[in-house]
N, C-alpha and C positions, 0 to 999 in steps of 0.2 A: 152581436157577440157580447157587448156590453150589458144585456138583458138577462144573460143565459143566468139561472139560479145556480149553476154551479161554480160560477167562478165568485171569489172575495170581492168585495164590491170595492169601487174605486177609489182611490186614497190622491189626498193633495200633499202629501206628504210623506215620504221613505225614509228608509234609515239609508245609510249613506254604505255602498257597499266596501269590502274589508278592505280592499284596495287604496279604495280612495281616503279610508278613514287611515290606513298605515304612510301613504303620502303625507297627508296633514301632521302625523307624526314626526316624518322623517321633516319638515319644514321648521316645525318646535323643535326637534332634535338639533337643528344647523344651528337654528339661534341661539338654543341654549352654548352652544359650542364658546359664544363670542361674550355670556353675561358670565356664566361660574367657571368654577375652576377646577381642574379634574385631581385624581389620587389615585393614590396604589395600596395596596393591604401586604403586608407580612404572610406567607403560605409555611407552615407545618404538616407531620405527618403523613401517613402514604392508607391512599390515594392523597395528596396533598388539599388542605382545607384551609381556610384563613383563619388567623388568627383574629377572635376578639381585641379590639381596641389598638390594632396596630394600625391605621389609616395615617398616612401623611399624604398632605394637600402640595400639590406642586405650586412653583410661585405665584402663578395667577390663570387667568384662560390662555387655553389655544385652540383659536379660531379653524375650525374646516373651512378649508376652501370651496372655491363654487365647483372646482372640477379636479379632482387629486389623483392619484400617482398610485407607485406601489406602497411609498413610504405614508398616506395618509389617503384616506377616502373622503373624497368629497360631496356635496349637496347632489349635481345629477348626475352621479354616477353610481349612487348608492346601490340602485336598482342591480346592475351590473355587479359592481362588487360583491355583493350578495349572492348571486346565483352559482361566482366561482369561485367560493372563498371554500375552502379545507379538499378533501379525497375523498375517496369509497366509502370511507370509515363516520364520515364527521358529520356534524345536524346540519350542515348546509349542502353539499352536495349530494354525498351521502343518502343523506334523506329523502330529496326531490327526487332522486332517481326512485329510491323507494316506492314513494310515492305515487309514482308513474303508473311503475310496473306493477304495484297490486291494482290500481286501477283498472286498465287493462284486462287482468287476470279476474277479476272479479265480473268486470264487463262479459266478458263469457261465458260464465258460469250462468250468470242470468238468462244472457242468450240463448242458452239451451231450452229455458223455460222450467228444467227441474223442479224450482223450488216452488213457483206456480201448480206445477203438477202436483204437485206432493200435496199441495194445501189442498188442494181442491177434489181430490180420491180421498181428503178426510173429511172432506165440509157435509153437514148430514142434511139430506132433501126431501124432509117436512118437521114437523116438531120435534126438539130435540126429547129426548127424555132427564138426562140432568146437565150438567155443565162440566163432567169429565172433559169433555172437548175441548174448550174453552180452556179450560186448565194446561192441557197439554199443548193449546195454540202459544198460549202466552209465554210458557215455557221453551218453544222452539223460536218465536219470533225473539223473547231476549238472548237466548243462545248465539241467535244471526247478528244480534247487534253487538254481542260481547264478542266474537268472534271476527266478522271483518266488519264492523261499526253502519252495519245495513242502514240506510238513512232514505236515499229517493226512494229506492224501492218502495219503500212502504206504503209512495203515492200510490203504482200499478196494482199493487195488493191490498189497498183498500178499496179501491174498485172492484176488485174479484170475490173481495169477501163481506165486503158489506149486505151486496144483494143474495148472497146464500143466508148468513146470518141472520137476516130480515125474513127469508123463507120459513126457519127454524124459530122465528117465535121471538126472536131480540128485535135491538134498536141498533140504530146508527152509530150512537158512541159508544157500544161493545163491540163496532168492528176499529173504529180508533183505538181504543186502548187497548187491545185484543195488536193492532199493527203498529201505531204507532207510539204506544205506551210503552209495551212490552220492548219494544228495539231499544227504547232510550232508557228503561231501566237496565238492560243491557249493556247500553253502550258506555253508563255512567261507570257501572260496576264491573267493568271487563278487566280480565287477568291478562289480555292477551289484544284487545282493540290495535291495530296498528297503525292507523291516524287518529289514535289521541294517546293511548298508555303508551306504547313505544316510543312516540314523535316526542314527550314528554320525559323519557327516562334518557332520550338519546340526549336531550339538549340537557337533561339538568347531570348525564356525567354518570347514571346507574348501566348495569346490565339488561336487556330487555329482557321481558318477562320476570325479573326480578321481584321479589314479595308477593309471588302468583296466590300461593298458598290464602294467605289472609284473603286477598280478591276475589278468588273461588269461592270463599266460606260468602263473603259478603253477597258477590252475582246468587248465590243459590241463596241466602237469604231473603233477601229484597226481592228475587227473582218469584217466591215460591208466595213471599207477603200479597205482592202486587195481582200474583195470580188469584188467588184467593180473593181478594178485593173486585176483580172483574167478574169471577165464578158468580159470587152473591150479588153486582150490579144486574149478571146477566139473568139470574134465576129470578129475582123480583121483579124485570121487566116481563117475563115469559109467563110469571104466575100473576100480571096482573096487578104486583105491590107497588108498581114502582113506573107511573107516565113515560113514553117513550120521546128521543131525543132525536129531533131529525128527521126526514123522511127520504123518499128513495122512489125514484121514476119507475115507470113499466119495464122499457126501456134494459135500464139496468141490471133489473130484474130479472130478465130474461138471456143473460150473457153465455155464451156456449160452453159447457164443461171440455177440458182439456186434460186427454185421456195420460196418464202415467204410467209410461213404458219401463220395460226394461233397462232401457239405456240410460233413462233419465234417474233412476234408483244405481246405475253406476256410477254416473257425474256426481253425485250427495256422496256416495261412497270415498270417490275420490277427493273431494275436499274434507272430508272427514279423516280419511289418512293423511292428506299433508298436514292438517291441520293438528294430528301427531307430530308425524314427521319435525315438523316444527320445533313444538314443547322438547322431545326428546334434542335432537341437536344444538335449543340455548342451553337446557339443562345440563347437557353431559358433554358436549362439544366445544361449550360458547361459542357459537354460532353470533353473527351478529348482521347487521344491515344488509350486507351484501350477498350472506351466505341464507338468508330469508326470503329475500327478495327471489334467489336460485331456486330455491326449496319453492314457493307460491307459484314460480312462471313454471317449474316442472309439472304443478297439479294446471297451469293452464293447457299445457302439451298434451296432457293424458283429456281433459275435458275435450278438446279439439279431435281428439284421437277418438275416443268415444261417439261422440255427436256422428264426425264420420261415418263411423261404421255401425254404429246403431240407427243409422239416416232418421235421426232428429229433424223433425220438419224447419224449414230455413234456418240451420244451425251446420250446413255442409263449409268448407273448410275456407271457401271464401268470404261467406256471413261470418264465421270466426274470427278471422283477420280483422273485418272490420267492425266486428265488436269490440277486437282488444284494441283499437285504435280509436273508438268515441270510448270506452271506458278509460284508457289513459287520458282522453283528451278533457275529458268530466273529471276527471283531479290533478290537470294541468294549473288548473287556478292556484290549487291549495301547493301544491310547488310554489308559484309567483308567491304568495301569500310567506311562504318560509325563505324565500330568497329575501326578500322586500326587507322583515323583519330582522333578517341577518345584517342588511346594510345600513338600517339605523343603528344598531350597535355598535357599527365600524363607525359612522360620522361620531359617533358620543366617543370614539375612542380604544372598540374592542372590547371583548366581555374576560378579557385575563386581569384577574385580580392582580397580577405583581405588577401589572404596568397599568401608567397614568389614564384615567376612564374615568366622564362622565357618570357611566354606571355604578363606579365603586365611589363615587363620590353621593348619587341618590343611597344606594345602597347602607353609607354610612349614616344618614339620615333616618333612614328605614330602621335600622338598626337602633338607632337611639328613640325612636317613640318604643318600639315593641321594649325595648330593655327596662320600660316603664309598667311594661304590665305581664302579668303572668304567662309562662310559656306556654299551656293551653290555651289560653287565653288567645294569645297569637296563632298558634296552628288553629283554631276557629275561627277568627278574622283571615285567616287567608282562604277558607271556603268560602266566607261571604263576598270578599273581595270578588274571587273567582267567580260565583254566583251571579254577579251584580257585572261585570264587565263581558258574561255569557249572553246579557239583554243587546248587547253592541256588536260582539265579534261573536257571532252562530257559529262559525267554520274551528271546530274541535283541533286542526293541526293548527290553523291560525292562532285560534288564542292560545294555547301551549307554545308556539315561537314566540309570541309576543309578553306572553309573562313570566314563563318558566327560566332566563336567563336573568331575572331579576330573583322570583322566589327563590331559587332551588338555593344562589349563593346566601340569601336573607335567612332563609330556612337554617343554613350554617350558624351566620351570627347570632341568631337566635335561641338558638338551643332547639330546634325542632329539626328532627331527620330528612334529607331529600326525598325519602320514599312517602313520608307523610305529608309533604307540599305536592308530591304529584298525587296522591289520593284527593290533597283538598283542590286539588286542579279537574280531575277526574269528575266528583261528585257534583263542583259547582257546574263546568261545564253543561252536563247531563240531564238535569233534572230540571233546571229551569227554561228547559226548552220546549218543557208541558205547557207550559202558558207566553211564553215570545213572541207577541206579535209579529217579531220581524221574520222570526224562523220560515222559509218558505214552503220547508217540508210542511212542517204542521198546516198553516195554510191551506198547503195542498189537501192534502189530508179529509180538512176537514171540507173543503169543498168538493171533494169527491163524495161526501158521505151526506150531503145537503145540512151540512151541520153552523151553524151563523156564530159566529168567535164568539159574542156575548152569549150565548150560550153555554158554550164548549166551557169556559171563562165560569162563569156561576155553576157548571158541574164538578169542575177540576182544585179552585182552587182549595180546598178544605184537602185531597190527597198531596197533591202538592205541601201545604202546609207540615203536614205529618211527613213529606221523605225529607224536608228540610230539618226536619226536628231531629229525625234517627239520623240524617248525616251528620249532626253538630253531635250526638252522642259518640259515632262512631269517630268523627274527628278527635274527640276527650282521649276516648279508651287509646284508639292508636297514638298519641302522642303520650300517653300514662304509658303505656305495656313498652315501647321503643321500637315502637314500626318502622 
């Protein structure tokens, strides 16, 4: 197995996963508990905001304990703490329920096969004529990403579309960016992403779906750039301009088309109405966590209902069950991950600005280099920030639990909007996940498509380069205009 050409070759060395890297936290977290010393901020106005330069430092540390109570949390109980701290409503409970159950709900959706279907009654089997196709691939793959943040998948559906795209006259890595490109321009630029723009707006204290408008503009943007940049990869490789990237087994090649039913064009239908369903009830209802979560498992009931009675091959009503039970159980982690997060918070002291916190003590720290340099200035540095801690923490809800209760307040003392730290939250996440060694997707990805990182690596980064350039513009404008 260690032979096989399609797996990434073997590494003496990994990145540490999010877990273990948020333990190592929460151990800094305790210590720090016993060297500095915590504060609290003055809050005006409504929704209530801290006031600039109102920090006072209480008289000196206090130490968490090794195991604490209701009145303090301590080193190992964090874990714990974390998982039960707020209701329905709040980024810790709240959330991981969330979380679950799109899980789950998505898990199903899959299970039907629909979206496989769909691709593959469009994939064209012999030479293409131009790259319309392509266009409208990339197009629908960022929509999946902007939509519920499509991410493994992309592994299964680079397998299915590589070796057609290969038949049609392309290469290997116009079925990566074509899957796995297009998802993560999506995913960076989504109005609507619900493990990373939601998980992100819940913690930093916005409505969800809030400043969709701008989001939309941008996803169709970038969505529409990115495509066009694939159209002409794939037209020069097909005409011949442009050496091919990767190869591709017989094997492969020869994978069975999977016919697209009636039923399966119901299942798309239905996720496309909840996924109304949705926008209208935050917009005109405020709608919020729970009443989302309601709305997504009802398009899981109709998917189920469907599959049924349209008898979807092993998609009948007990393969459903237990889709939606390994699709929750596949963003179980990312639960643990916003629990874990939550409970370093509680060791440093709680993220309530009026009361004494480690946090609002970094915080005022923070506060004081940025008060040093210009307010764009700062809403830039917090996309590269985000950028650069995206090489460590892949998992899009984990790094928004882990950073966004630091920015979203910073963002405050700062003079830059919450809405425009979760943007710079958003784009850094996203984008540098093009080139991540650690990322597993991409990995995957590219091993399914016989494609070698140093490769993928000497194709990618010069695009790369260029969406980092239009995110720092797009950072400028939205903190100039008051996003």
């Amino acid at each position: 197995m260690t032979d096989d050409p399609a797996l990434p070759p073997a590494k003496s060395w990994q990145m540490p996963d999010t877990l273990l890297i948020l333990f190592t936290l929460a151990v800094l977290a305790w210590a720090a508990t016993w060297l500095f010393t915590p504060g609290h901020f003055a809050l005006a106005g409504d929704p209530a905001r801290i006031v600039p330069g109102s920090f006072i430092a209480a008289a000196g540390p206090s130490p968490a304990p090794i195991m604490g109570g209701e009145a303090r949390t301590g080193f190992i109980d964090f874990l714990f703490a974390g998982l039960v701290t707020g209701d329905r409503n709040s980024a810790a409970i709240g959330l991981m329920a969330f979380i679950i159950v799109l899980g789950g709900v998505f898990g199903m959706v899959m299970k039907t096969g629909a979206i496989d279907a769909a691709l593959q009654s469009a994939l064209p089997g012999g030479k293409a004529r131009n790259e319309t196709l392509i266009i409208a691939l990339c197009i629908a793959f960022s929509l999946a990403g902007a939509v519920f943040g499509m991410s493994e998948e992309a592994i299964a559906l680079t397998l299915l579309l590589a070796p057609a795209l290969t038949r049609a006259g392309y290469d290997a890595v116009t079925a990566v960016l074509v899957c796995y490109g297009s998802s993560q321009i999506g995913f960076a630029t989504s109005w609507m992403n619900p493990f990373s723009v939601i998980v992100a707006q819940s913690i930093a204290g916005l409505a969800p779906l809030s400043g969709l408008e701008v989001r939309a503009v941008l996803w169709l943007g970038f969505t529409l750039a990115a495509a066009l940049f694939v159209a002409r990869h794939a037209r020069a490789v097909r005409l011949g301009e442009r050496a091919r990237i990767g190869t591709l087994g017989e094997a492969a090649a020869d994978a069975p088309a999977m016919a697209f039913t009636f039923a399966h064009k119901l299942v798309l239908l239905s996720v496309i109405a909840g996924v109304g369903w949705v926008a209208w009830g935050v917009s005109t209802r405020g709608y919020y966590l729970p009443e989302i979560a309601a709305q997504f498992f009802a398009v899981g009931i109709a998917t189920a209902a469907i599959a049924h009675l349209g008898r979807i091959q092993g998609a009948r009503v007990h393969a459903m069950v237990d889709a939606f039970r390994e699709g929750a159980a596949q963003l179980l982690p990312a639960a643990l991950v916003v629990g874990a997060a939550k409970g370093i918070l509680l060791i440093l002291g709680g993220d309530d600005p009026a009361r004494a916190s480690l946090l609002n003590t970094l915080l005022d720290s923070l506060s004081s280099l940025t008060a040093a340099m210009p307010e764009w200035l700062t809403a830039w540095t917090m996309f590269m920030v985000q950028s650069l801690i995206n090489l460590f923490i892949a998992s899009g809800s984990g790094q928004a639990s882990v950073t966004m209760p630091i920015m979203a307040p910073l963002a405050d003392l700062s003079g830059v909007t919450r809405q425009t730290a979760v943007l710079a939250f958003q784009l850094g996440d996203g984008f540098t996940d093009l080139v991540n060694p650690t990322s597993a997707v991409l990995m995957a990805c590219l091993a399914a498509a016989r494609i070698g990182f140093g490769e993928w690596l000497a194709f990618i980064w010069r695009p790369v380069l260029g969406l980092i350039a239009l995110s720092s513009v797009v950072m400028v404008a939205a903190h100039l205009g008051g996003y």
